[in-house]
C-alpha positions in Angstrom: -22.8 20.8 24.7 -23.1 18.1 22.1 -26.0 16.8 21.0 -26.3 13.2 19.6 -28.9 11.4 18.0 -29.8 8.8 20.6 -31.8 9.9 23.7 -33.3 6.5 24.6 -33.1 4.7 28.2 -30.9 2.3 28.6 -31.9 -1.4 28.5 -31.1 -3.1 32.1 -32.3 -6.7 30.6 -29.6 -7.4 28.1 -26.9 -8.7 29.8 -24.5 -5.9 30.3 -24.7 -3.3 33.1 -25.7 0.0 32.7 -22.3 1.8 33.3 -20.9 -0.3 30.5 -23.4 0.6 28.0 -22.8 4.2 28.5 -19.0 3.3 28.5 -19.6 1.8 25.3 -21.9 3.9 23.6 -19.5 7.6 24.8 -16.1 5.7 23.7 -18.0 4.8 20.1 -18.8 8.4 20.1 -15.4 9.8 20.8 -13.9 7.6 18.0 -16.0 9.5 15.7 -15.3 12.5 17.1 -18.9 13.8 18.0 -17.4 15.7 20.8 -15.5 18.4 18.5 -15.2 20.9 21.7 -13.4 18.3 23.5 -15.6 18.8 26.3 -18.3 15.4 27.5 -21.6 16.6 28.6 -21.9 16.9 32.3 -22.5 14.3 34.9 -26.2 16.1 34.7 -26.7 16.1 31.5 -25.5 12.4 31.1 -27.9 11.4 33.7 -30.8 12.8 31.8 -29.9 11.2 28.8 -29.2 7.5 30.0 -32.1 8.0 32.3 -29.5 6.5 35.1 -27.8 7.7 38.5 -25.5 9.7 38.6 -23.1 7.0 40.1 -24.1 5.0 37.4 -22.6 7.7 35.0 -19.2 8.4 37.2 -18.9 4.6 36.8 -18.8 5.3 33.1 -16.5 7.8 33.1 -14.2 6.5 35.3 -13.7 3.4 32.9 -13.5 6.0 30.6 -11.0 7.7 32.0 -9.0 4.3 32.8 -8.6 3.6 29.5 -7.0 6.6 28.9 -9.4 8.4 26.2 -11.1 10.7 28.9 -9.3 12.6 32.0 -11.6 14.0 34.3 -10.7 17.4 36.0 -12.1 17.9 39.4 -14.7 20.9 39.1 -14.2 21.6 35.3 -15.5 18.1 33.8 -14.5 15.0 31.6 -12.3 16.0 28.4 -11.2 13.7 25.5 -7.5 12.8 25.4 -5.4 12.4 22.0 -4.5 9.1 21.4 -4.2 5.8 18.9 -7.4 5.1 19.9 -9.5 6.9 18.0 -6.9 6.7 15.3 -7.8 4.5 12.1 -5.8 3.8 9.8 -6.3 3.4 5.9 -6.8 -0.4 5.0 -3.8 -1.1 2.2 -3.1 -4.5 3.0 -4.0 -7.5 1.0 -6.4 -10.5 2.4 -2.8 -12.9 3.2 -0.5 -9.4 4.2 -3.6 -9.1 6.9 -3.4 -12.8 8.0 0.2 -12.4 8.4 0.0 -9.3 10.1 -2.8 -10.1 12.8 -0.4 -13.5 13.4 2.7 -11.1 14.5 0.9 -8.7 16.5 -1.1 -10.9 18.5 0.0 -14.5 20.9 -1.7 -17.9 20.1 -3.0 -20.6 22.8 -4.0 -23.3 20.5 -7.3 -24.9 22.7 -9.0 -27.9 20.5 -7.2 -29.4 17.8 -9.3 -33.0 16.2 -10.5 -34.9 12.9 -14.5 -34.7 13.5 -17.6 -34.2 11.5 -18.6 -30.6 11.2 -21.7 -28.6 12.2 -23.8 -29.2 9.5 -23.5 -25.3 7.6 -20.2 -25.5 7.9 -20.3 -28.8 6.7 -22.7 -27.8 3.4 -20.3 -24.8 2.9 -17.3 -27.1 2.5 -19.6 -29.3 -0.3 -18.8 -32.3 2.4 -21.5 -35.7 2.0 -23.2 -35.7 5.8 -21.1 -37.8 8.1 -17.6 -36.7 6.4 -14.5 -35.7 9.1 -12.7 -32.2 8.9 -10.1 -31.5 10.6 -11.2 -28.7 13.7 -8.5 -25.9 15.3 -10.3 -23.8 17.7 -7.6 -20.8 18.8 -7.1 -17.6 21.5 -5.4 -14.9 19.7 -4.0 -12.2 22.2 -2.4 -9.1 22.2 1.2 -8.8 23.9 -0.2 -7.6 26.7 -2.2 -10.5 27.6 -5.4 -9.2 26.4 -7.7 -11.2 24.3 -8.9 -10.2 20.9 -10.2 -12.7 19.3 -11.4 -16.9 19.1 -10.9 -18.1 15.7 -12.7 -22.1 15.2 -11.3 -23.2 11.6 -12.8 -26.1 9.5 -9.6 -28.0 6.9 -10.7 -30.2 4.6 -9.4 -33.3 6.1 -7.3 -34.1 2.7 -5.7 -30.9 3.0 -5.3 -30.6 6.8 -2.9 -33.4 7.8 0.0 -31.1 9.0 -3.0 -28.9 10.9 -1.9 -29.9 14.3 -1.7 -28.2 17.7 2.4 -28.5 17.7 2.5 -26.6 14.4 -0.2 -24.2 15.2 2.1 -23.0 17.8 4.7 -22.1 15.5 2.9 -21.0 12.6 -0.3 -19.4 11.3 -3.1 -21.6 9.8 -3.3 -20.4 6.6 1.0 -20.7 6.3 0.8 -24.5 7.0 -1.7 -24.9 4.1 0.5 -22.8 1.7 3.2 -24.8 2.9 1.4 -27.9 1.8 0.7 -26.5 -1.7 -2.6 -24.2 -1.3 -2.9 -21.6 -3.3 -5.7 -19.6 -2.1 -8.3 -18.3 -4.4 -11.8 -16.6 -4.1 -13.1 -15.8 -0.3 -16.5 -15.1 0.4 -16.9 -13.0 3.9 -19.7 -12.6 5.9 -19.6 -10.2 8.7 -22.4 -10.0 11.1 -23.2 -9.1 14.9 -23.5 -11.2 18.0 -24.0 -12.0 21.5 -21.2 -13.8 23.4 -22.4 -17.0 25.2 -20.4 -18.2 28.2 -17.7 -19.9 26.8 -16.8 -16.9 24.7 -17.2 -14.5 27.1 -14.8 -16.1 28.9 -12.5 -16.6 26.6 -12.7 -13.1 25.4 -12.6 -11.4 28.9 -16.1 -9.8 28.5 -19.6 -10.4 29.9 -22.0 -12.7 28.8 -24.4 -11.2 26.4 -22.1 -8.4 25.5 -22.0 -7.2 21.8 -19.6 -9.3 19.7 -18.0 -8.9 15.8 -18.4 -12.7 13.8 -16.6 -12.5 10.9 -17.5 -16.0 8.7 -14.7 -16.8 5.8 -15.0 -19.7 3.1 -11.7 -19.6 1.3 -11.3 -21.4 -2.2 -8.5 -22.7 -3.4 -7.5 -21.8 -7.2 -9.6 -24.9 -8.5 -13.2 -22.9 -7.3 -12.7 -25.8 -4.3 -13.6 -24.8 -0.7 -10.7 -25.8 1.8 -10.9 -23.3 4.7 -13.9 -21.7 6.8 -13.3 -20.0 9.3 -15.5 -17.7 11.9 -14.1 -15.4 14.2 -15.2 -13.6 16.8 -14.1 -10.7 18.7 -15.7 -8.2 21.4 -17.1 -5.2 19.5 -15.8 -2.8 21.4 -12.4 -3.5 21.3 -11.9 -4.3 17.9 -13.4 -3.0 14.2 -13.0 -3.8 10.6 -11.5 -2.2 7.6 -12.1 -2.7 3.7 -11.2 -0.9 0.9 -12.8 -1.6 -2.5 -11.2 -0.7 -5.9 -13.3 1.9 -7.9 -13.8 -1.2 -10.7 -15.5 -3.2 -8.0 -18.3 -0.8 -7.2 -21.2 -2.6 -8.7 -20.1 -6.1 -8.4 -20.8 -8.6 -4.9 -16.6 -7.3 -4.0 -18.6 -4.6 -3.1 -20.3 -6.1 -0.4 -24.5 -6.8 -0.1 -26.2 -6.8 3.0 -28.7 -10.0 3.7 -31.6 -9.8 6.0 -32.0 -12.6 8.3 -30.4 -15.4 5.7 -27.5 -17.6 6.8 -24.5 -17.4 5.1 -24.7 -19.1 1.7 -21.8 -19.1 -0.9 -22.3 -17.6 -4.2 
C-alpha cells in the first residue's frame, strides 16, 4: 500500500461533501503519481484514513472511476488507468500564443457587457480618478463538450474599449479587438491565488458552492507603462491547473514570481 502524507478527517462543514473531497484529494494524488504500484488502497483502508463510511468511500471511487482515471475490478480493487489526464505538458507558449490558444479550444457565451464605474481595486489598479466608467465584459468560456472552465470579468479602459462589445466578443477574443485597435501589450503583472466559489460562480462553473476555485488576477500594460486591461479569472481547481516556465536569466528577479501573505494585489 501507499502511504501519503495526510491522515486527517475530513471537514463536513466546508461546503463540499465528503465523497467529493476524497474524490478530489485521490485524483490530485494520482496526477502525481503517488500510487506507483497502480493499485488504490482498499475500501478499508480508505475508510480509516478519511475517517468516513465505507459508502462514503465507494462514492468516491465510483466518480473516480466515471471519469475514467480509476476502473474498479470486482474482488481485486480500484487501479489507475493511463490517460491525458495525468499528462502535463511542458509550458512553451508565449503570454498572447496562450490567449489565442485557450480562445480556440474552448466556446464563449458572452453574459454582461456595459460602460460602468469599477469596483474600487480594480478601479486603483487601472490609475482611474473615483467615479470614472470602464468598460465591463463578464464571459463563460467552455470546452467543446459543453463543460465549463472558466468566468473571465475584464475591466477596458473606456478610451480603449469602444469596439469591446457583446457582438464582437462573439467573434473574437478580447485581447484581439484591442490589438485590432492599436494595443500593443506590454508588461503584465499576475496574481494567482485560491478561492471559494460563491453562488453565482458555482453555477456558472457547474460546481458546488464553496468548492475550491483557481483566481488568476492580470493587469496588462500597454508599451507606454499604461494599464489598459485587468482581468480575473476563475476556474474550479480541480479541473483545471497552471503552467509557467521562467528563463534561467529571470531567476532572481519578481518574473520569477513572490508569494505575498494576506496583501491584495498591488502593482509594482
Amino acid at each position: 500500500m501507499n502511504k501519503t502524507t495526510d491522515s486527517s478527517p475530513l471537514s463536513g462543514t466546508r461546503g463540499t461533501a465528503l465523497h467529493r473531497q476524497i474524490f478530489l484529494v485521490l485524483r490530485e494524488e494520482i496526477a502525481r503519481d503517488v500510487y506507483t504500484s497502480g493499485a488504490l488502497p482498499n475500501e478499508e483502508a480508505l475508510c480509516e484514513r478519511f475517517g468516513v463510511s465505507r459508502i462514503t468511500v465507494r462514492r468516491a471511487l465510483a466518480d473516480l472511476a466515471a471519469l475514467g482515471v480509476v476502473e474498479r475490478r470486482h474482488g481485486r480493487g480500484t487501479f489507475v488507468l493511463d490517460g491525458p489526464f495525468n499528462t502535463r505538458l511542458p509550458p512553451n507558449l508565449n503570454l498572447i500564443d496562450s490567449l489565442r490558444k485557450a480562445a480556440f479550444e474552448t466556446v464563449v457565451q458572452v453574459l454582461d457587457v456595459e460602460q460602468t464605474v469599477p469596483p474600487p481595486d480594480v478601479a486603483r489598479l487601472l490609475q482611474l480618478a473615483p467615479g470614472t466608467q470602464a468598460v465591463h465584459a463578464l464571459r463563460l468560456r467552455s470546452n467543446h463538450k459543453g463543460e465549463p472552465a472558466m468566468v473571465t470579468d475584464a475591466w477596458v479602459l473606456a478610451s480603449v474599449g469602444e469596439k469591446v462589445t457583446q457582438s464582437e466578443l462573439m467573434q473574437k477574443p478580447l485581447y484581439e479587438i484591442l490589438m485590432d485597435q492599436g494595443i500593443a501589450f506590454g508588461r503584465v503583472v499576475q496574481e494567482i491565488s485560491a478561492t471559494v466559489g460563491d453562488p453565482h460562480r458555482a453555477r456558472l462553473l457547474n460546481t458546488e458552492v464553496g468548492a475550491p476555485l483557481l483566481r488568476m488576477v492580470r493587469l496588462m500594460h500597454d508599451l507606454d507603462e499604461r494599464p489598459v486591461l485587468h482581468l480575473t479569472i476563475h476556474m474550479a481547481a480541480d479541473r483545471a491547473s497552471i503552467l509557467m516556465e521562467i528563463a534561467g536569466a529571470d531567476v532572481n528577479t519578481l518574473a520569477a514570481g513572490q508569494v505575498v501573505l494576506d496583501a491584495p494585489m498591488t502593482a509594482p
